[in-house]
C-alpha positions as CSV (number, residue, x, y, z in Angstrom):
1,X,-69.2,-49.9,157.7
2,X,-66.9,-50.5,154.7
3,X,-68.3,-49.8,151.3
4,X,-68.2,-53.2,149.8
5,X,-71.4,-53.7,152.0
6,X,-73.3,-50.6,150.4
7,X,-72.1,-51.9,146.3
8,X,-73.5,-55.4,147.3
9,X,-76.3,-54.9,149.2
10,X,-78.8,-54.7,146.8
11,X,-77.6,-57.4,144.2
12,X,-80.2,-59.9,145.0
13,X,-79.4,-63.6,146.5
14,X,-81.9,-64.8,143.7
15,X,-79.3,-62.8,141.0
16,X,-75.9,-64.1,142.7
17,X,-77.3,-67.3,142.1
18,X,-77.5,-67.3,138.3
19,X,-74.9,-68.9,135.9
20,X,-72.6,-65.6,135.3
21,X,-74.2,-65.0,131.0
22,X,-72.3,-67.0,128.2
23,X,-71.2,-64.8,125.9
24,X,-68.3,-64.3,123.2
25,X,-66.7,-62.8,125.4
26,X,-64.0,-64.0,127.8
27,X,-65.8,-66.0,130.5
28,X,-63.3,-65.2,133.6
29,X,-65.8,-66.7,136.5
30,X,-64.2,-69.7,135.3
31,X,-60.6,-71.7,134.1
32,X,-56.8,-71.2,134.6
33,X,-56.3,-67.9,136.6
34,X,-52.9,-67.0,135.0
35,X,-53.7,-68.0,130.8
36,X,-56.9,-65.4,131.5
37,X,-55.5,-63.2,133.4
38,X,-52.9,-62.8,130.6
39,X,-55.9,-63.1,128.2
40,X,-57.2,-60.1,129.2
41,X,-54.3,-58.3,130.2
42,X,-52.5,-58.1,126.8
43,X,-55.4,-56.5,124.7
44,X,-55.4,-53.9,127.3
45,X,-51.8,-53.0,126.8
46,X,-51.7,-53.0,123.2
47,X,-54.7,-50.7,123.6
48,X,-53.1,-48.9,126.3
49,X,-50.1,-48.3,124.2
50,X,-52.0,-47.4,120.6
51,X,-53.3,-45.0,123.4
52,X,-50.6,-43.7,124.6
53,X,-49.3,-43.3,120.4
54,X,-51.7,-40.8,119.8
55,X,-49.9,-38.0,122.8
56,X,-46.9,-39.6,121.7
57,X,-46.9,-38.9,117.8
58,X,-47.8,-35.9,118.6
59,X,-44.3,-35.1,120.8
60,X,-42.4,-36.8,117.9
61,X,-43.6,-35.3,115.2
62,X,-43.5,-31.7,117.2
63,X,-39.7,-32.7,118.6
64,X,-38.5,-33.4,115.0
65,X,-40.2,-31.0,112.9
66,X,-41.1,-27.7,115.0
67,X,-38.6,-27.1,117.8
68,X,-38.2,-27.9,121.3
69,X,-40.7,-25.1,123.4
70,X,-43.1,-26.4,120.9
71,X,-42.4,-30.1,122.6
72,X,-42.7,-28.7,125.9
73,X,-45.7,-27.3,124.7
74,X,-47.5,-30.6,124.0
75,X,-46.4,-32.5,127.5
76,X,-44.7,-30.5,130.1
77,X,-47.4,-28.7,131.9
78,X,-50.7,-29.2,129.3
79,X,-50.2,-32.8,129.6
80,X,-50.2,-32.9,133.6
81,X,-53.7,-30.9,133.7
82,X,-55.3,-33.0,131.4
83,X,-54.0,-35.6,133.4
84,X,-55.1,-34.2,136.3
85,X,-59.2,-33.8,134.6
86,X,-59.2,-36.7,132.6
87,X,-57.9,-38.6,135.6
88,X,-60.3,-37.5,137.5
89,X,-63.1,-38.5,135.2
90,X,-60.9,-42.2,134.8
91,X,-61.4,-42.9,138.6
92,X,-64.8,-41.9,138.9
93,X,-66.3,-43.7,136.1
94,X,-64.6,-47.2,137.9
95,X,-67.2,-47.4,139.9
96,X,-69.4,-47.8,137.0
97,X,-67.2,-50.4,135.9
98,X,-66.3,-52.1,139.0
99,X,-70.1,-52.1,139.4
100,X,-71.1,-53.5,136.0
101,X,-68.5,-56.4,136.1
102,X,-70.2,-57.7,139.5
103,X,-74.0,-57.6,138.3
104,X,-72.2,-59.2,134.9
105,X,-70.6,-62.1,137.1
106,X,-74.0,-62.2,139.4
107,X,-76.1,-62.7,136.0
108,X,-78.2,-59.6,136.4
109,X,-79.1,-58.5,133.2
110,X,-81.7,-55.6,133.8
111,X,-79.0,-54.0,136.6
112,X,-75.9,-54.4,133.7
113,X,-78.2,-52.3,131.6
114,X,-79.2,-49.9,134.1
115,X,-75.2,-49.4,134.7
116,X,-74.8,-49.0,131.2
117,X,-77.0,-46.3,130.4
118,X,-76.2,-44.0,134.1
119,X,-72.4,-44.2,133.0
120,X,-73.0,-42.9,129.7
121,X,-74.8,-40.3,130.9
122,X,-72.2,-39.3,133.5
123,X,-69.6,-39.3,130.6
124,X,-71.7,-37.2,127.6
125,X,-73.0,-34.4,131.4
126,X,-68.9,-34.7,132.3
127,X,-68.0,-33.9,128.9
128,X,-69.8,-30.7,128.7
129,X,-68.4,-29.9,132.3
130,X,-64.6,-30.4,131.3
131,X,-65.0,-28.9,127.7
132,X,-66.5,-25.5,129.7
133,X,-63.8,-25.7,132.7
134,X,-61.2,-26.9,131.0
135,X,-61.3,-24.2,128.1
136,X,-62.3,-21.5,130.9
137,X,-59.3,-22.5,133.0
138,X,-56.6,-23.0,130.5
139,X,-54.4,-20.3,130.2
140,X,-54.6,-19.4,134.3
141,X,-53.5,-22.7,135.3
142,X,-50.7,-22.7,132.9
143,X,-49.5,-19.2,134.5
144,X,-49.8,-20.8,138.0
145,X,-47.8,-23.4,136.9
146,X,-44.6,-21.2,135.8
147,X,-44.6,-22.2,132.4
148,X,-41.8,-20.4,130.3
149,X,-43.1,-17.2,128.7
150,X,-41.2,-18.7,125.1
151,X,-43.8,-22.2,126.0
152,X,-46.9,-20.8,127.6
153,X,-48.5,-19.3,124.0
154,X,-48.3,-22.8,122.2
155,X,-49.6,-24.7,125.2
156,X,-52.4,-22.5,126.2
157,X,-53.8,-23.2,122.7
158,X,-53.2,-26.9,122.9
159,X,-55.0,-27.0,126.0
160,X,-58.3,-25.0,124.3
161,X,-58.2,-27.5,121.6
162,X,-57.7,-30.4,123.3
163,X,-60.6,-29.7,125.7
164,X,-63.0,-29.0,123.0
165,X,-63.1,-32.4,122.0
166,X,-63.8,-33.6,125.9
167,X,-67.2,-35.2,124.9
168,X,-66.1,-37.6,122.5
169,X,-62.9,-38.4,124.3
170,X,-64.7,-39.1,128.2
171,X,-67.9,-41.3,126.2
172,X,-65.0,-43.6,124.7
173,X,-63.2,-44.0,127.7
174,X,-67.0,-45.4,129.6
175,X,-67.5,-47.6,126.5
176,X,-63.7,-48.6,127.0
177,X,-64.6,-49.3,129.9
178,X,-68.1,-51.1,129.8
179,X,-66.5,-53.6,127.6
180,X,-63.8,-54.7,129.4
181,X,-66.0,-54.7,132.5
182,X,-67.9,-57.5,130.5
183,X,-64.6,-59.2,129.4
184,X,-64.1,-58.0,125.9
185,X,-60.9,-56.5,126.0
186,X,-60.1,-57.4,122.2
187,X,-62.5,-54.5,120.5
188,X,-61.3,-51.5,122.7
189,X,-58.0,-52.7,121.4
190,X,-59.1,-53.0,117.2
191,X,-60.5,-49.6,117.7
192,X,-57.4,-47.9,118.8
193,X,-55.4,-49.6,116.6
194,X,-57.3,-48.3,113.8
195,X,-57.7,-44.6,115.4
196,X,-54.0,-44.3,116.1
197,X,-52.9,-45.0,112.8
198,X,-56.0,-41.8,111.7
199,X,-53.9,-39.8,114.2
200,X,-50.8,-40.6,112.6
201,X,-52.0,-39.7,109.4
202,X,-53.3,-36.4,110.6
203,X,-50.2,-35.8,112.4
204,X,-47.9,-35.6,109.5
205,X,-51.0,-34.0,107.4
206,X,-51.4,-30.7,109.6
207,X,-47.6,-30.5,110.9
208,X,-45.5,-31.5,108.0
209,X,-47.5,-31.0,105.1
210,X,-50.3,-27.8,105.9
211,X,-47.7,-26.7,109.0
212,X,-50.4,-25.7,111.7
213,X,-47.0,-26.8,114.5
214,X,-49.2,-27.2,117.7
215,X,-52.8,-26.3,116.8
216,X,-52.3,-29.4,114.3
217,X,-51.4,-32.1,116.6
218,X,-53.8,-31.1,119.1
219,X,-56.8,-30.9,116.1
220,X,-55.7,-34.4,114.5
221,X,-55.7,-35.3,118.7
222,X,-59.3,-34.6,118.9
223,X,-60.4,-35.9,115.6
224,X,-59.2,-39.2,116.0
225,X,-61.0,-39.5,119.7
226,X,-64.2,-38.6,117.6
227,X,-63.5,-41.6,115.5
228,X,-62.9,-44.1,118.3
229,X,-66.1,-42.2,120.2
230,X,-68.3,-43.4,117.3
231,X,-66.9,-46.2,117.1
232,X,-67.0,-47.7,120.5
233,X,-70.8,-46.0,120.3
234,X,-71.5,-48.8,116.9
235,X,-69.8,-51.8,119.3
236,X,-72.7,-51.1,122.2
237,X,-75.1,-50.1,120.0
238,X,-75.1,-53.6,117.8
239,X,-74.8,-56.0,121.1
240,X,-77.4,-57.9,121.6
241,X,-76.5,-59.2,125.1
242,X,-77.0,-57.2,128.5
243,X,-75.0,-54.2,128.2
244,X,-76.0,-53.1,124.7
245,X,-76.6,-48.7,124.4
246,X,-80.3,-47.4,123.4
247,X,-79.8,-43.8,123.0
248,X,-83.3,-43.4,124.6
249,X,-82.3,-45.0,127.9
250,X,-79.3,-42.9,128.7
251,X,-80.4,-41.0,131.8
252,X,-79.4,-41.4,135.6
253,X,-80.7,-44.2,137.4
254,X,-80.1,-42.6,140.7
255,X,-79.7,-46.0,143.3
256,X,-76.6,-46.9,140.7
257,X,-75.7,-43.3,140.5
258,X,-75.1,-43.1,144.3
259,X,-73.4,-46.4,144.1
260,X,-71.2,-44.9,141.5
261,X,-70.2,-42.3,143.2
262,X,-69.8,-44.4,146.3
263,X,-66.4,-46.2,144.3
264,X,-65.8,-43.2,141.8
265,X,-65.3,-40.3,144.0
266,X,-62.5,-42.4,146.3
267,X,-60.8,-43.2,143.2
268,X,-61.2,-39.9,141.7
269,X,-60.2,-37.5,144.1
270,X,-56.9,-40.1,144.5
271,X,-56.7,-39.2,141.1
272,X,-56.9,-35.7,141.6
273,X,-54.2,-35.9,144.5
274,X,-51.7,-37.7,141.9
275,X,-52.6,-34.6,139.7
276,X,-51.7,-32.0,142.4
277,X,-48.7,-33.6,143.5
278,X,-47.6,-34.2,139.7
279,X,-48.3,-30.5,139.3
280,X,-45.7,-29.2,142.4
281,X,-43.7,-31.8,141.2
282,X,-43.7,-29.9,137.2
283,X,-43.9,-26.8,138.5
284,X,-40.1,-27.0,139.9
285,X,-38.9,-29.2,136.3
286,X,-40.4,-25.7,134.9
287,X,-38.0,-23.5,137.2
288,X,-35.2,-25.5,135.7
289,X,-35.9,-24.3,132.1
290,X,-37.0,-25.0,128.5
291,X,-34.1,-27.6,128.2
292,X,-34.9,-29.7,131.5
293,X,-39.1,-29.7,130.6
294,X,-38.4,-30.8,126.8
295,X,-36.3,-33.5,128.4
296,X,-38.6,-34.1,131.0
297,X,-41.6,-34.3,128.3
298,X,-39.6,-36.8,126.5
299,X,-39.4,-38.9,129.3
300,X,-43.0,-38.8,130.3
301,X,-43.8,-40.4,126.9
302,X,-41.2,-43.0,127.5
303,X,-42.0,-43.4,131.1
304,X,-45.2,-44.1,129.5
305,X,-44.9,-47.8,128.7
306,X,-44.6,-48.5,132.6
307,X,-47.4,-46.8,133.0
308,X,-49.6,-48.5,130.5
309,X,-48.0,-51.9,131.2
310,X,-48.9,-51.7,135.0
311,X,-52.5,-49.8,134.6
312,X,-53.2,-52.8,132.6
313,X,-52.4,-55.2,135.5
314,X,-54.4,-53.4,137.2
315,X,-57.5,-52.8,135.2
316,X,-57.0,-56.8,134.4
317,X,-57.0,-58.0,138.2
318,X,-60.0,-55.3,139.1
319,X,-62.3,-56.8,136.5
320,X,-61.5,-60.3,137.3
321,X,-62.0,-60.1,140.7
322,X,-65.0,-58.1,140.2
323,X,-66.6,-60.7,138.3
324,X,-65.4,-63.5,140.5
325,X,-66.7,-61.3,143.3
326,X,-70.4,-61.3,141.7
327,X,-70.3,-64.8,140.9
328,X,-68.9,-65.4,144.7
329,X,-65.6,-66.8,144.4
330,X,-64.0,-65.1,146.7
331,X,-61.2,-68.1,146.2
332,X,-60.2,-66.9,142.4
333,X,-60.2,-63.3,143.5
334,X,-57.5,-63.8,146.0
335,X,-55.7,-66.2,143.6
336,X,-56.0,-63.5,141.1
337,X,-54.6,-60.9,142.9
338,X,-51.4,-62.9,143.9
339,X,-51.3,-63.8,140.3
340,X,-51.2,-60.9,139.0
341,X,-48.7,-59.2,141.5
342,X,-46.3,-61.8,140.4
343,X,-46.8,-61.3,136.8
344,X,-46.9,-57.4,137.3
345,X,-43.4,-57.5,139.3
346,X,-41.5,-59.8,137.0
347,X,-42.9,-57.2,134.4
348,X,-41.9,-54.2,135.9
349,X,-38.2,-55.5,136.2
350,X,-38.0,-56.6,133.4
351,X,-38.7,-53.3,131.2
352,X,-36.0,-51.3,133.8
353,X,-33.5,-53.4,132.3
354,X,-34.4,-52.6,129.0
355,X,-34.9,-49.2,129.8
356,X,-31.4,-48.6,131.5
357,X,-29.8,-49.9,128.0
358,X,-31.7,-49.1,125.3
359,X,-33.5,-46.0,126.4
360,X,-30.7,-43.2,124.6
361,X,-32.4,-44.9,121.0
362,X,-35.9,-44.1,122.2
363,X,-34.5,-40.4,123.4
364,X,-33.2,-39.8,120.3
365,X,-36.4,-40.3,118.5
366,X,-37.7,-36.9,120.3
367,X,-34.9,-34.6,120.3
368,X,-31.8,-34.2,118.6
369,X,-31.0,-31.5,121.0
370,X,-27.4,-33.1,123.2
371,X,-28.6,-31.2,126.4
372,X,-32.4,-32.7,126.0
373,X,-30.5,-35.9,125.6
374,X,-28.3,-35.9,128.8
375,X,-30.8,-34.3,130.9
376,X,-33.8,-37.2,129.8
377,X,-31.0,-39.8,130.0
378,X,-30.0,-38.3,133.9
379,X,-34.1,-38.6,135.0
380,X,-34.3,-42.5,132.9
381,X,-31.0,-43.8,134.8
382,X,-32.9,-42.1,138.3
383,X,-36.4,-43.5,138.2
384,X,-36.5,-46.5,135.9
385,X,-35.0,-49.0,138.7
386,X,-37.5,-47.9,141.3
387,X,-40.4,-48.8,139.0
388,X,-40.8,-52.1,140.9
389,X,-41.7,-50.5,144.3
390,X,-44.8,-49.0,142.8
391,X,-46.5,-52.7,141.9
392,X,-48.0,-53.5,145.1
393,X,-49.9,-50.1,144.8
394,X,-52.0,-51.2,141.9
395,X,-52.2,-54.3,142.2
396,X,-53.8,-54.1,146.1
397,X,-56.0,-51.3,145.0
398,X,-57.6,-53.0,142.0
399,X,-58.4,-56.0,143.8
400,X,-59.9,-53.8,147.2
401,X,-61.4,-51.5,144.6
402,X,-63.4,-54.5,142.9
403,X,-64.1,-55.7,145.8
404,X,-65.9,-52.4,147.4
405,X,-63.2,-51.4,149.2
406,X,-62.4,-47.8,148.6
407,X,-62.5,-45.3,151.2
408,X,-59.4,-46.8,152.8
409,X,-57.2,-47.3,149.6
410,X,-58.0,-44.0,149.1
411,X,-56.6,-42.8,152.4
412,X,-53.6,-44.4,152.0
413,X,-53.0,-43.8,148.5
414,X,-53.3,-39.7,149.4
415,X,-51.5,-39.7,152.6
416,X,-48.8,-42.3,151.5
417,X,-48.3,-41.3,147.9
418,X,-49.7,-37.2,147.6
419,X,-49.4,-36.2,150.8
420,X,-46.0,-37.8,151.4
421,X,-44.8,-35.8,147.9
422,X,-46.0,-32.7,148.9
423,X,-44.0,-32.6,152.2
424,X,-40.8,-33.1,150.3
425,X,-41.4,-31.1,147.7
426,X,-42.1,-28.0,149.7
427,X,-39.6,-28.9,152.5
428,X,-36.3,-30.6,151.0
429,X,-36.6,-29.4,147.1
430,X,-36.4,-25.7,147.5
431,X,-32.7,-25.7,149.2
432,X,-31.5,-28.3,146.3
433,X,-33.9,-28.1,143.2
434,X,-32.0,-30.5,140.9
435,X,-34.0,-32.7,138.4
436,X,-33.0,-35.8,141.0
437,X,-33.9,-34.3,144.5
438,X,-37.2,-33.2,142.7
439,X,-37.9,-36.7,140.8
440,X,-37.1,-38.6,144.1
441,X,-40.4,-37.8,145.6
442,X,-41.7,-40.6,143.5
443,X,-40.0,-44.0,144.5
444,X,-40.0,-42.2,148.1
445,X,-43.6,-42.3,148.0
446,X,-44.0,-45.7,146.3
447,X,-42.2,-47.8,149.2
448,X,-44.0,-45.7,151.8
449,X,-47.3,-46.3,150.2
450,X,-46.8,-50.3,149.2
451,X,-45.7,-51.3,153.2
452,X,-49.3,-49.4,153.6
453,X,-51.3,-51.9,151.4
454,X,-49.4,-54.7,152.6
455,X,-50.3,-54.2,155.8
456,X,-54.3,-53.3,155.1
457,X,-54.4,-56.3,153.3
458,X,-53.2,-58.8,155.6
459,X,-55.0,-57.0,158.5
460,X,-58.5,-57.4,156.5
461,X,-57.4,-61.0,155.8
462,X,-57.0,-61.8,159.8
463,X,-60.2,-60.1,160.4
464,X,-61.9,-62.0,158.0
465,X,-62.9,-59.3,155.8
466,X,-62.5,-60.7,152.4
467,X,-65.7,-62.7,152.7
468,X,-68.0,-64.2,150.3
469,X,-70.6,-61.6,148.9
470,X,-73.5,-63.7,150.4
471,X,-72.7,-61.9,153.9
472,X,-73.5,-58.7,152.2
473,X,-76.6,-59.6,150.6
474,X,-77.9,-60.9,154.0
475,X,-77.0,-57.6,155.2
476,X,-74.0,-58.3,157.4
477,X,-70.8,-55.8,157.0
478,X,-67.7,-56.4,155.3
């Protein structure tokens, strides 16, 4: 039984029925699919990339006034395991959104608030978890990952830092996501604006002016995810419509919990195997030395923009259709998804180009180091014009995941992506450990893995899978 049947199931017929709630929020059970799709989609990358500002100030201001292990210090190895946590945490709490934005679109208030309140809970118990593992873990896990002896020191206590602030940072990324869930993509964005510009302003304040090097980007890091904690916290707090926080009712609601878990986990764990695969894959960059992970750092922040630009895409199309899929139009959820993979490809092509001229400028910015420079420039050239194979990827798995499907995505995305990785890594890579051989594991991976959801897809389609939720509230399967 597929588990779209087990996250519908108990959304009541009577509740389906209601007129999705009017709100001043953007209405997406309703209008032109591209103009909101696009609606949505753009204050989630200008959050995504005030986001993305705060790790990347932090590499700037390190590259230009420190020195370059202190760079690798702050990416490089530190940033893939928080990647690989925070990732984990990122996929799990989608089923709390996937969940709210259907009882949203199926009009049922008292379930939106029970939603609410079990996913803030999850993120303030998670919090603690990370903040003890992570700080517990920190300087092992950078040892098992080969960092330089000259890097390890200054990463191991950007790590502790940066996990002491877990609580604040996992609570804004559920209220991130609550309100996008609901449609409101615009005050996420106003709140990182304002945040990355504190972190900014902290940045230069510790580095430059009280010189703390790396315990200063990593404390103005923290601090300015306790600002955009609180104030995400005021934005549910004042609401007066469904969703709205009361401190008093954060507590597991354990039928939502399981269903939670039911779409988190998947996605977590396929999170987790990203993490692993991205930590083999810096594990060899560190073998090639200080030079090659500075470069490689560099690049991450750059690569960045693809990132944020296509996670965007997706979180857009998974909230659409998860709304559309409460409300039971199953017609603008398939619309949406072909949408969006248009607009997502055209994207993706579009910023390669750019890349392939204009990305030396953006280089220079970290590093005035020549060898940092011709190494990053050697992995940009490499990887930027295979960012298009990776669309499909998201794009299928937002719309399955909003949908219920999960356990198959999952699969795929593991054995086609991670697993896929792995194998070359460990079989190919160690005879001829360049920067290339190593980095090709990723567009190898991202054709594999696209042909996969491509196929699932169209096979769920014959089958006559994608159905309208009313199925699963009379209890049939997907």
């Amino acid at each position: 039984m597929q588990a779209a049947e087990g996250n519908s199931r108990n959304m009541s017929v009577s509740n389906r029925r209601q007129a999705p709630q009017k709100s001043s929020v953007n209405n997406i059970t309703e209008g032109v699919i591209w103009k909101q799709l696009l609606f949505f989609f753009f204050p989630i990358l200008f959050g995504a990339v005030f986001q993305q500002l705060y790790n990347t100030v932090d590499a700037v201001v390190v590259g230009r006034f420190v020195g370059t292990n202190e760079l690798a210090a702050v990416g490089g190895a530190s940033g893939t395991i928080i990647n690989l946590l925070i990732g984990f945490f990122i996929g799990l709490s989608s089923g709390a959104t996937v969940i709210i934005s259907q009882y949203y679109g199926a009009g049922d208030s008292r379930n939106v608030s029970r939603a609410v309140h079990t996913g803030v809970a999850l993120a303030l118990a998670g919090g603690v978890l990370f903040m003890v593992v992570g700080i517990a873990i920190a300087g092992q896990a950078l040892r098992w990952m080969n960092t330089p002896a000259k890097v390890l020191g200054y990463s191991e206590i950007y790590l502790r830092i940066y996990f002491a602030g877990m609580i604040p940072n996992l609570f804004y990324n559920i209220a991130s996501g609550i309100l996008r869930a609901v449609g409101d993509s615009k005050r996420p964005l106003y709140i990182l604006i304002f945040t990355c510009g504190v972190n900014i302003v902290l940045d230069l304040l510790f580095v430059v002016a009280f010189r703390w090097g790396v315990t200063g980007v990593a404390v103005a890091t923290i601090a300015s995810q306790l600002v955009s904690a609180v104030m995400a916290a005021v934005c549910l707090v004042r609401t007066t419509e469904s969703y709205r926080l009361e401190f008093r009712k954060i507590r597991f609601h354990w039928d939502l919990f399981r269903r939670i878990l039911q779409i988190g986990v998947p996605a977590g764990l396929q999170s987790v195997m990203y993490g692993i695969a991205n930590i083999v894959i810096q594990t060899n960059i560190n073998m090639l030395g200080a030079q090659t992970m500075a470069a490689y750092t560099a690049y991450s922040k750059i690569d960045a923009v693809f990132w944020m630009m296509i996670n965007a895409f997706g979180v857009s199309v998974t909230t659409f259709a998860g709304q559309n899929y409460g409300a039971g139009r199953i017609d603008r959820v398939k619309k949406s998804m072909v949408t969006t993979l248009i607009m997502a490809m055209a994207a993706s092509v579009s910023l390669s180009v750019f890349l392939h001229f204009f990305g030396i400028y953006i280089y220079r910015l970290f590093s005035t180091d020549s060898a940092v420079i011709e190494i990053g420039m050697e992995i940009l050239y490499f990887l930027t014009p295979t960012y298009f194979t990776y669309v499909c990827i998201e794009v299928f798995s937002g719309t399955l995941r909003a949908i219920g499907y999960v356990m198959v995505p999952m699969i795929l995305t593991c054995g086609g992506v991670c697993v896929l990785r792995l194998v070359w890594l460990f079989t190919v890579v160690p005879g001829h450990r360049t920067v290339t051989t190593i980095l090709f594991s990723y567009p190898l991976s991202w054709v594999v893995t696209s042909i996969l959801f491509i196929l699932y897809y169209f096979i769920l389609l014959k089958k006559g899978k994608i159905v309208n939720p009313e199925r699963h509230f009379n209890g049939m399967t997907a």
